[in-house]
N, C-alpha and C positions, 0 to 999 in steps of 0.2 A: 344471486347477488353476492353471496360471499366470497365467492369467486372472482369476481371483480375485485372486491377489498385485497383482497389475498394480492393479488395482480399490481395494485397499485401500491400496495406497502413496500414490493420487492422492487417497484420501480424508485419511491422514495430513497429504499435505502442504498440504493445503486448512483441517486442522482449526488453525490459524493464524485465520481468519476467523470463526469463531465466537467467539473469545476478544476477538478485535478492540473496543474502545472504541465505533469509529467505526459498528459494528455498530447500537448503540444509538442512534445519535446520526442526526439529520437529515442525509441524504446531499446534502443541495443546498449544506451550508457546504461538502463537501470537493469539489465543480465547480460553483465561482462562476464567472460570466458575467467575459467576457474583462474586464478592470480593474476585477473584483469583492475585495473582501476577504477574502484567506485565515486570516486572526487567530485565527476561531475554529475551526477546523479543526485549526492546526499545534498550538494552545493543547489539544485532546484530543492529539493525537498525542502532544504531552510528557512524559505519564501513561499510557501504554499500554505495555500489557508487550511486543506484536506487534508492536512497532515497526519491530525491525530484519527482520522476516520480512518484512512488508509493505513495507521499503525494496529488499527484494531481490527480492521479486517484480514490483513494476515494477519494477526495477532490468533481471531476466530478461527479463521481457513485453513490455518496450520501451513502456509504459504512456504516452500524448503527453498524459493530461490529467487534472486531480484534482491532491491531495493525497495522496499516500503515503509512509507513513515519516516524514511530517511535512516533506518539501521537495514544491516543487512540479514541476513539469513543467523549467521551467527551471534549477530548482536542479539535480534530476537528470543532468540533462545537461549542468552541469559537473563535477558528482561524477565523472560517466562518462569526460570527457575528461580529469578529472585520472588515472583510473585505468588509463589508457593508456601 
């Protein structure tokens, strides 16, 4: 039985990702090539309800590339050091 629990929390906390904008959207704007355009990307992220879920799960994952939460790799990882 607790296995099942186990089972369905990771599912809860996954269903974040179905709701996601970015879901719909062409996943090659959110990992542009190295001094590629992130514009359209963070421009979904701005209108996404998941935003802050998906900011904090790369935020967790330790996520090095993409868009999520609508910063990128780099932005994250000043968020991270300010949060220090």
């Amino acid at each position: 039985m607790r296995e099942l629990f186990l089972v369905e929390a990771e599912s809860e906390d996954l269903g974040w990702q179905e709701r996601a904008l970015c879901a719909q959207t062409d996943p090659e704007a959110f990992f542009p090539e190295k001094g590629g355009s992130t514009r359209e990307a963070k421009k979904v992220c701005q209108t996404c309800d998941v935003r802050l879920e998906c900011l904090e799960a790369a935020l967790g994952n330790d996520e090095r590339f993409g868009i999520w939460g609508g910063l990128s790799e780099r932005e994250r990882r000043k968020l991270k050091k300010r949060a220090v």
